[in-house]
Structure formats: C-alpha cells, structure tokens
GUZA-471526 format. One record per residue: x, z, y of N, C-alpha, C in turn; residue in one letter. Coordinates in steps of 0.2 Angstrom, whole numbers, plus 5000, padded with zeros to 4 digits. Each point is the difference from the previous one (the first is absolute). Last residue first. Layout:
BEGIN
ATOM,n_x,n_z,n_y,ca_x,ca_z,ca_y,c_x,c_z,c_y,resn
ATOM,X,Z,Y,X,Z,Y,X,Z,Y,a .
...
END
This chain:
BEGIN
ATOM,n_x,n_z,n_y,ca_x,ca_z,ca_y,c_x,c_z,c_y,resn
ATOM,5021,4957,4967,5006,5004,4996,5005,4995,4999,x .
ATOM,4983,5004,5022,5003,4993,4997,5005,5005,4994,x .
ATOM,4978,5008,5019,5004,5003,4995,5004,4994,4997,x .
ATOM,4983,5007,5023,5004,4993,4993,5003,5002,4997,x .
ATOM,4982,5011,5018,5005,5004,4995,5001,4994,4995,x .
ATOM,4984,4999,5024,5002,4997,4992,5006,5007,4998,x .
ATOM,4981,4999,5021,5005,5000,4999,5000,5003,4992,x .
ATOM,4984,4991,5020,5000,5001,4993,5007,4998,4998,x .
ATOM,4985,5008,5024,5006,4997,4998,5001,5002,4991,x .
ATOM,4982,4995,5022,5003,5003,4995,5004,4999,4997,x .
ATOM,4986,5000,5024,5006,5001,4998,5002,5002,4994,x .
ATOM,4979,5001,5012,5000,4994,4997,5007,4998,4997,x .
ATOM,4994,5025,5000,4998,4996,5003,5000,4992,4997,x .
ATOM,5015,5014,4990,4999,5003,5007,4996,4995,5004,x .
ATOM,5011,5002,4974,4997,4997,5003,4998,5005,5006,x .
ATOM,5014,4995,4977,5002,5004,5005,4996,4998,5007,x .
ATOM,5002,4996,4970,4998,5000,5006,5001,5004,5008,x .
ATOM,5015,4995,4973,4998,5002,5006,4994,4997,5006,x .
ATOM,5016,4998,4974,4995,4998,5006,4998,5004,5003,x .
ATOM,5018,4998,4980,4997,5004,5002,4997,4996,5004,x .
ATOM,5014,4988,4985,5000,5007,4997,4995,5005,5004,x .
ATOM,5003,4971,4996,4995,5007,5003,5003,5006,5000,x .
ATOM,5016,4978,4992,4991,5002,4999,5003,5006,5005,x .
ATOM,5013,4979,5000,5002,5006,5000,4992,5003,4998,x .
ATOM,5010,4977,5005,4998,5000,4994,5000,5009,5000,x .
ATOM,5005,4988,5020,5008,5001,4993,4994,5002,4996,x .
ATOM,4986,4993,5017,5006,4999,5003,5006,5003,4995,x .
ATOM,4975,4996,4992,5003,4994,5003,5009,5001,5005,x .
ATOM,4989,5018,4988,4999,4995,4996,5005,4993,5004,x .
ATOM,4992,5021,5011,5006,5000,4997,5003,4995,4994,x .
ATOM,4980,4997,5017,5009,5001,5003,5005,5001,4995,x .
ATOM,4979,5000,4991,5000,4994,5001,5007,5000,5004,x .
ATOM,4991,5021,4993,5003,4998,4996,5000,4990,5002,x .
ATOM,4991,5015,5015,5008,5003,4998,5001,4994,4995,x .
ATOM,4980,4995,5007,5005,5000,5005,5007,5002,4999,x .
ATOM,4982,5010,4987,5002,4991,5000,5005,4996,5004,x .
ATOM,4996,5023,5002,5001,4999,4996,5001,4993,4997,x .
ATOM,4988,5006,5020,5007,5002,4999,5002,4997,4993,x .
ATOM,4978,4998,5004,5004,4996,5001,5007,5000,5002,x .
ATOM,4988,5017,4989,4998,4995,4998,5004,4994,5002,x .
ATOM,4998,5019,5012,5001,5002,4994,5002,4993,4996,x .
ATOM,4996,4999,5025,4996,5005,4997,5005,4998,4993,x .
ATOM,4999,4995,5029,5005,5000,4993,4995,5005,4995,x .
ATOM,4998,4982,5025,4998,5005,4994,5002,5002,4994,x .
ATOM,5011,4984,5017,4994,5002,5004,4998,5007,4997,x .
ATOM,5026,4995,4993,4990,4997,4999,4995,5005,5005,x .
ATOM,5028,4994,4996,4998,5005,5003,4991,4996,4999,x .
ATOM,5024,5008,4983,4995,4993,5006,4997,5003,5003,x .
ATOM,5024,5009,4985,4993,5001,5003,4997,4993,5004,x .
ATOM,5019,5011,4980,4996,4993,5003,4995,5003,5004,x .
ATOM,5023,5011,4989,4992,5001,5002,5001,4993,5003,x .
ATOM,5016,5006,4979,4999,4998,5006,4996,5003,5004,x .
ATOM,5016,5002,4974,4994,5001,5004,5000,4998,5008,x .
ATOM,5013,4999,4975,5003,5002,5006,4992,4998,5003,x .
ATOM,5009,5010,4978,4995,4993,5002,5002,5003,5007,x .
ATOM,5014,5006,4974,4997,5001,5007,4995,4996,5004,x .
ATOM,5006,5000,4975,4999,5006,5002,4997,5002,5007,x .
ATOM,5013,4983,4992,4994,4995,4997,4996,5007,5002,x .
ATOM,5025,4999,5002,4994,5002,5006,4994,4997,4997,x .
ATOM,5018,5016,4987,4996,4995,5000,4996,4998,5006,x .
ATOM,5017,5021,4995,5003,4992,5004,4995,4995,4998,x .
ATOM,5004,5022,4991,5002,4993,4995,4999,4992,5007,x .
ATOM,5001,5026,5006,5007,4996,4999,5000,4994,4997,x .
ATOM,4979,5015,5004,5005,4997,5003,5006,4996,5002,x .
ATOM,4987,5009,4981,4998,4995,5003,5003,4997,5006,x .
ATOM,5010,5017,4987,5001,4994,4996,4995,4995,5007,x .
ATOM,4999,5021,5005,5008,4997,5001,4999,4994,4997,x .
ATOM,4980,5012,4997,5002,4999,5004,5006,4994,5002,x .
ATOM,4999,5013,4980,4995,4993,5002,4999,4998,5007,x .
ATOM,5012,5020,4995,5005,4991,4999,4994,4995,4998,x .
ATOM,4991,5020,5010,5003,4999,5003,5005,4993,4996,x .
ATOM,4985,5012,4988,4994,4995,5006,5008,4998,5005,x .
ATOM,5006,5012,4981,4998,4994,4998,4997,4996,5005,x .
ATOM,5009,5022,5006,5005,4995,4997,4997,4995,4999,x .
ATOM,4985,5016,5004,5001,4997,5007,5007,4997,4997,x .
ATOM,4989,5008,4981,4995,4997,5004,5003,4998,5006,x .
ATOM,5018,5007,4981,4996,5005,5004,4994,4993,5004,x .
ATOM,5021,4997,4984,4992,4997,5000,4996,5004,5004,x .
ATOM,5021,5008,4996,5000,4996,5005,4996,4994,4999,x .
ATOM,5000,5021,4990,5001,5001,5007,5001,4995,5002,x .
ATOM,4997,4998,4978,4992,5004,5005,5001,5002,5006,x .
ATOM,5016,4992,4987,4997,4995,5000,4994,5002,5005,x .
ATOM,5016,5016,4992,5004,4996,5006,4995,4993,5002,x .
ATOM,4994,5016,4980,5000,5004,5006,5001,4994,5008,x .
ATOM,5002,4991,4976,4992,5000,5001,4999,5003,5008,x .
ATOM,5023,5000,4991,4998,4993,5002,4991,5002,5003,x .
ATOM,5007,5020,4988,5004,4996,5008,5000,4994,5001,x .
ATOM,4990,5005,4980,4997,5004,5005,5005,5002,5008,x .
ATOM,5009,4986,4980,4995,5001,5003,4992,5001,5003,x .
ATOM,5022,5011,4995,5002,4994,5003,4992,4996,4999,x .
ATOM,4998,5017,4988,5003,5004,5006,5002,4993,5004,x .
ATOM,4994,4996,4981,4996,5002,5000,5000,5005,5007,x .
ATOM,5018,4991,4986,4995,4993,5003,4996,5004,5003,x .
ATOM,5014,5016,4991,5003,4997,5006,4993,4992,5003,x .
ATOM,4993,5012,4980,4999,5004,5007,5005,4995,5007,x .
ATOM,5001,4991,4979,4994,5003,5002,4998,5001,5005,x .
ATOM,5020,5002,4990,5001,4994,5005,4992,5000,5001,x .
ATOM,5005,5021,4988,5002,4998,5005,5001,4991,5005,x .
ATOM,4993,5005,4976,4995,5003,5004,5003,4999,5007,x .
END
C-alpha cells in the first residue's frame, strides 16, 4: 500500500512543478524565443517606397502602377499604395515588399 502512496505523492509533484512551468506567459514566451532564435529569413521581407509623380492619381491607377514597378524592377509585389494629390501635383507612392 505504501509505494502507492509514494507514486501518488511523486506524482502529484511532477503534475505540481509542470503547471508552474507550463503557465500561459512561459509557453507564449519560449515560443516566442524559439521563433526568434530559429534564424529563418524566408520570414523577413525587406520593403522600399516608390513614388511617381502623375498629373492625376486615383486609386486604380496607382495600384497598377505599383505593381508594374514592382514586377519589372526585382520582382517585388504591392504591399501598400498611396495617393497624395494637391492640385495638378499628384504624387503615387508604392510600398515594395521583395521576401
């Protein structure tokens, strides 16, 4: 009857020490750690601004625009656009994105 209890005692302190160090901020934090330290750049993307300058900028042709510059100069897509217009002076600024 006693090694019972002993196992039953020793696993109820393995169970105890696990739930303190499975706590929710310990898990999100070595998940964290892990992703950092694993060091993959397939992860990173490194980003630019493109800006032109067009008589008129609207929506649409932004957008084209971005993705033609960023196609034809390193193969990089779209990630944001911008219209920026004052009068005759518009200006359509890209966000490139190359992973």
């Amino acid at each position: 009857m006693e090694p019972l209890l002993i196992n039953s005692y020793s696993t109820k302190y393995t169970l105890d020490s696990l739930g303190l160090i499975m706590d929710p901020k310990y898990v999100s934090l070595c998940i964290f750690v892990l992703l950092v330290l694993h060091g993959d750049t397939t992860l990173a993307e490194t980003c630019r601004e493109f800006a032109k300058w067009h008589p008129f900028c609207f929506s649409a042709m932004c957008k084209a625009n971005c993705f033609i510059e960023g196609k034809s100069s390193d193969g990089s897509y779209a990630k944001g656009y911008r219209c920026d217009s004052h009068g005759f002076h518009s200006m359509c600024i890209c966000l490139l994105c190359k992973s």
